[in-house]
VOPAGU-2260 file (C-alpha; in pm, 1 decimal, decimal comma):
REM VOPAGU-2260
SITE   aa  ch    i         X         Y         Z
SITE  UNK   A    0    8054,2   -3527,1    8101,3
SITE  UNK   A    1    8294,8   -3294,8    8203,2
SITE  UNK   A    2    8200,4   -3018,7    7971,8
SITE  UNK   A    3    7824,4   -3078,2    8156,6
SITE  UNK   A    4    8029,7   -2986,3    8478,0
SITE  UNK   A    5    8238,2   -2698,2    8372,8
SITE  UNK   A    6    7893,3   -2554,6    8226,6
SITE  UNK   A    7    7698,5   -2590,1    8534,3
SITE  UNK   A    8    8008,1   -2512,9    8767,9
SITE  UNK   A    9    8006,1   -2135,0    8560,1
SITE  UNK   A   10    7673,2   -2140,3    8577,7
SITE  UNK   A   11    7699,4   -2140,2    8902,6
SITE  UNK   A   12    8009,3   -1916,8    8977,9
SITE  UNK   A   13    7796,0   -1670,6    8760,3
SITE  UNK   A   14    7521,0   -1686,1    8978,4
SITE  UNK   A   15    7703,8   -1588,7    9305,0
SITE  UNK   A   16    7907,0   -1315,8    9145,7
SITE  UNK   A   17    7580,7   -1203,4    8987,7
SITE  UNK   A   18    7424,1   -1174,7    9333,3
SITE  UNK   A   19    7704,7   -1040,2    9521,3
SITE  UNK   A   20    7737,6    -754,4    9263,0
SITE  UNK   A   21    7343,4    -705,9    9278,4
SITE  UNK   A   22    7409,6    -642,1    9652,2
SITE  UNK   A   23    7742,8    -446,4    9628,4
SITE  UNK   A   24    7527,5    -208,4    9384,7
SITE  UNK   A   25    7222,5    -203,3    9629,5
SITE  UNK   A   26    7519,8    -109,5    9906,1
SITE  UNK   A   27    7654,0     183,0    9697,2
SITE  UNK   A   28    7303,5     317,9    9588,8
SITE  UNK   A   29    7188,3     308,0    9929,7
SITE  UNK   A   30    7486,0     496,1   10072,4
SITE  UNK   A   31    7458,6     773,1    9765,7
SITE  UNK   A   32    7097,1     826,7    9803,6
SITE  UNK   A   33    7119,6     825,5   10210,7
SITE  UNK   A   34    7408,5    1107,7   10158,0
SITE  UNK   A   35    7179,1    1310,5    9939,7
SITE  UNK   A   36    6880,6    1271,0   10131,0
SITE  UNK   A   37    7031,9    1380,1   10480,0
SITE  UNK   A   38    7216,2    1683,0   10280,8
SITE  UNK   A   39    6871,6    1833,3   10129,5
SITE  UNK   A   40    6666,4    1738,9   10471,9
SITE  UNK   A   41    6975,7    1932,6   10655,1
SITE  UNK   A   42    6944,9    2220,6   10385,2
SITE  UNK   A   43    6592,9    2213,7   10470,1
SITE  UNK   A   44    6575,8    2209,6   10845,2
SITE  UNK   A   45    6873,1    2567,1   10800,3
SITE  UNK   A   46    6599,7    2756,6   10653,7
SITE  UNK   A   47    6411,0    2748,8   10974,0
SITE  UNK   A   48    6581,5    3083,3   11156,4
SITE  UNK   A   49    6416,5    3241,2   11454,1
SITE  UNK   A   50    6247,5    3562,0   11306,9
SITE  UNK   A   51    6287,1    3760,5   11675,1
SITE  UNK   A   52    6616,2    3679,3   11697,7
SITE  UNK   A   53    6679,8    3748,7   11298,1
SITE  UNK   A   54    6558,8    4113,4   11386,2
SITE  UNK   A   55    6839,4    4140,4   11611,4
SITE  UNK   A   56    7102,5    4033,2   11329,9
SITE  UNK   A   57    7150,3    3728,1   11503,6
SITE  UNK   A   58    7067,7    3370,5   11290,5
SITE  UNK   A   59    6944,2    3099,8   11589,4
SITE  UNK   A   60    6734,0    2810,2   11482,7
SITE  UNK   A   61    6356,8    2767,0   11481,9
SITE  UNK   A   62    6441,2    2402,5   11661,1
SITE  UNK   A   63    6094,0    2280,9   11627,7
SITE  UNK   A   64    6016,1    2410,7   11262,2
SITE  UNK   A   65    6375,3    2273,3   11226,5
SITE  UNK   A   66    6304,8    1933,9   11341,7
SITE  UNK   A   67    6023,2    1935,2   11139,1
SITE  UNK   A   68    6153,1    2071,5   10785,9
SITE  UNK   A   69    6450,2    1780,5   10801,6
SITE  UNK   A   70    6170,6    1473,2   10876,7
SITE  UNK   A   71    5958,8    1682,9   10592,4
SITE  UNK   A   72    6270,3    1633,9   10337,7
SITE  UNK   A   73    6421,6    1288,7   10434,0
SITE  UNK   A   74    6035,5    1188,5   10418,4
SITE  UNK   A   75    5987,2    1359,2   10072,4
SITE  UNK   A   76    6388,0    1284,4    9928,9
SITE  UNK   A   77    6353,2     891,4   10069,6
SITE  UNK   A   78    5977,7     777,5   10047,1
SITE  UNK   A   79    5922,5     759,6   10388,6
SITE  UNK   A   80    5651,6     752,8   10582,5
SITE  UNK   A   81    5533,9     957,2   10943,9
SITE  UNK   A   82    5734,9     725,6   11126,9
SITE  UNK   A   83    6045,7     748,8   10892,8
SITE  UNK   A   84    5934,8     357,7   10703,6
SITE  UNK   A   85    5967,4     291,5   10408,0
SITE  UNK   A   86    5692,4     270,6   10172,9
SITE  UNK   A   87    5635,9     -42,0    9958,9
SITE  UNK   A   88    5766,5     173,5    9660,6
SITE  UNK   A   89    6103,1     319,8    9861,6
SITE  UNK   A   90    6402,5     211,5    9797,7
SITE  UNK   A   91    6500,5     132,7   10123,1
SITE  UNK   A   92    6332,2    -127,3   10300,5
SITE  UNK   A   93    6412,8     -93,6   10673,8
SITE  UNK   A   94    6368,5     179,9   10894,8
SITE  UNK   A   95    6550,9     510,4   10899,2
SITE  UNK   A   96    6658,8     676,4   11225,6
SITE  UNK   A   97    6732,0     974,6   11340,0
SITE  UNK   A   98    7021,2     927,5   11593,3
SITE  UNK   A   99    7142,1    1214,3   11666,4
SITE  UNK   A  100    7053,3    1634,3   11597,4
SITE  UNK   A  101    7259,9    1954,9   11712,1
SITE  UNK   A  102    7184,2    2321,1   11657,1
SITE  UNK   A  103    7489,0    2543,5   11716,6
SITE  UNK   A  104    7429,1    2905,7   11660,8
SITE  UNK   A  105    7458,2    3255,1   11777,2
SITE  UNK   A  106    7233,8    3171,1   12078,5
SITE  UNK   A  107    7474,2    2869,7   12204,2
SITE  UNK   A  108    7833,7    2946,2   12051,0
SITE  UNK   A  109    8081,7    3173,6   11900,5
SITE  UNK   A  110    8263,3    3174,0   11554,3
SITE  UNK   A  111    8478,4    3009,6   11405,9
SITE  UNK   A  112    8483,2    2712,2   11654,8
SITE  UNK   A  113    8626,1    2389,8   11666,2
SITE  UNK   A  114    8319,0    2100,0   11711,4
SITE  UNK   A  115    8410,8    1799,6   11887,2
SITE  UNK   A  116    8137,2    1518,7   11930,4
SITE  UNK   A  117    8340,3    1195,6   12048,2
SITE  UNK   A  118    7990,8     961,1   12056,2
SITE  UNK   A  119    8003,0    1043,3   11686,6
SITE  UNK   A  120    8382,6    1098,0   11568,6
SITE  UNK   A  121    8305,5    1351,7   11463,6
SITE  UNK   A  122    8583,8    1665,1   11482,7
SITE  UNK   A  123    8511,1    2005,8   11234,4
SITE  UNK   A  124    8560,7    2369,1   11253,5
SITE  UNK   A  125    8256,7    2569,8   11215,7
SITE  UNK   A  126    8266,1    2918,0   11071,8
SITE  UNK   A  127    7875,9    3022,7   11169,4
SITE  UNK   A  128    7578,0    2834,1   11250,7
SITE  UNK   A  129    7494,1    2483,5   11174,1
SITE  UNK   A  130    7321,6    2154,6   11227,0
SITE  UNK   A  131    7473,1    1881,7   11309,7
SITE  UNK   A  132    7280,0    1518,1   11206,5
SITE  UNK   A  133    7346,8    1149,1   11213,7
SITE  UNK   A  134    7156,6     905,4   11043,2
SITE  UNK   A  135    7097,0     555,8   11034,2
SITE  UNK   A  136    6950,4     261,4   10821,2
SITE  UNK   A  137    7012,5     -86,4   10655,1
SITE  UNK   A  138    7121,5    -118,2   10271,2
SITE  UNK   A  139    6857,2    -333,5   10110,1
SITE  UNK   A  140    6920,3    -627,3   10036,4
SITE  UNK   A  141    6774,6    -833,9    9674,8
SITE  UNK   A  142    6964,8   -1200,4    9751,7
SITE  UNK   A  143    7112,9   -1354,0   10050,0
SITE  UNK   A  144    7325,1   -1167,1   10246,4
SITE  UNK   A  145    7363,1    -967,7   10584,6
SITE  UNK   A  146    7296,6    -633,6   10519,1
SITE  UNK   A  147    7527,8    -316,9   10642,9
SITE  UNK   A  148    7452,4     -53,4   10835,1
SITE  UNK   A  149    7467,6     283,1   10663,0
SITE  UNK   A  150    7524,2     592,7   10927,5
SITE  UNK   A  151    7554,0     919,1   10794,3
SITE  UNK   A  152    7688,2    1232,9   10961,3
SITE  UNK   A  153    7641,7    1565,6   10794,3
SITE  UNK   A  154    7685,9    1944,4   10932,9
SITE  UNK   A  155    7555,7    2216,8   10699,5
SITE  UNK   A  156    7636,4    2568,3   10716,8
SITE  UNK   A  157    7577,6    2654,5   10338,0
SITE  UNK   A  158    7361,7    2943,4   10362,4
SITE  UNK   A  159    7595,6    3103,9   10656,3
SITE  UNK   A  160    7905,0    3119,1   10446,6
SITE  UNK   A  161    7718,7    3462,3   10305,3
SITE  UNK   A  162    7635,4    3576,4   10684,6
SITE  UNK   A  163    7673,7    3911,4   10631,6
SITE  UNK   A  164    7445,5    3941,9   10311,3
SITE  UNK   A  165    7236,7    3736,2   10486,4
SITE  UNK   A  166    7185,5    3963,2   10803,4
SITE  UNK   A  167    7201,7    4233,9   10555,6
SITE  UNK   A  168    6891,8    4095,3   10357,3
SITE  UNK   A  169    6716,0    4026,6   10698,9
SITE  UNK   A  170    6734,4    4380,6   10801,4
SITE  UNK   A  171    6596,5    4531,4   10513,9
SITE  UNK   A  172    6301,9    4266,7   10471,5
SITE  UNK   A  173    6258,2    4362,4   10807,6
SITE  UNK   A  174    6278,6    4705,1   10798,4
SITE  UNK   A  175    6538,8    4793,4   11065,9
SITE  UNK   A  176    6678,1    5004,8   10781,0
SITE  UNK   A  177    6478,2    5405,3   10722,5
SITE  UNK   A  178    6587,2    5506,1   10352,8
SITE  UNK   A  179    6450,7    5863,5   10455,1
């Protein structure tokens, strides 16, 4: 009898540690993929520049091309739908939101700055322009258990940390530059 106890009593035990590590993988998946999804979709949304304002060798935001090139790539990177849901084969199962978006550029600031955003936490120097993004969702959850809330903050400036071969490029594709 008590071998028939110690067998179900593992079983058991093995069951919840089972579940809890299903979960605890689900947690880390979903806060890997939700870091690499906002990173592209930011990436994304910093190749929308301003063309006018390009001319002028300054780089300011396309805002609305912007806004549209990071829901275009966290739709694409997370299987997401028009209103940022899930589809039935994503691997997140709760909505995705968009809480928060900042351009600073040459149009609104000077560099290097120091950002402060105290809603956020969030405190960074930025050497040239960049977006600023914060994301939420839910990890999914396969067994019982309340779910966390994953919230993402990223700022990209990638492309900016070459701003003078940048400008450079932009003013010969634009022709500001007479080779005669």
């Amino acid at each position: 009898m008590s071998e028939a106890l110690r067998t179900i009593f593992l079983t058991v035990l093995f069951a919840f540690i089972t579940a809890m590590q299903f979960n605890l993988d689900a947690d880390k998946t979903a806060t890997r993929e939700l870091k690499n999804a906002v990173e592209i979709a930011v990436h994304d949304a910093s190749l929308a520049l301003d063309e006018a304002q390009l001319r002028d060798g300054k780089l300011v935001f396309d805002q609305v091309q912007a806004r549209q090139n990071f829901r275009d790539g966290l739709m694409s990177y997370m299987d997401l739908d028009s209103a940022l849901t899930p589809n039935p084969t994503s691997f997140y199962q709760d909505e995705v939101v968009l809480e928060y978006i900042e351009f600073v550029d040459d149009s609104n600031a000077t560099f290097p700055m120091t950002y402060t955003n105290p809603t956020y936490n969030i405190v960074d120097t930025l050497n040239g322009p960049s977006i600023i993004v914060v994301v939420t969702t839910t990890s999914p959850r396969y067994f019982a258990g309340d779910p966390i809330q994953l919230r993402k903050a990223m700022r990209y400036m990638g492309i900016f940390i070459r701003r003078k071969l940048i400008r450079c490029i932009a003013i010969v594709i634009l022709g500001k530059i007479n080779y005669s």
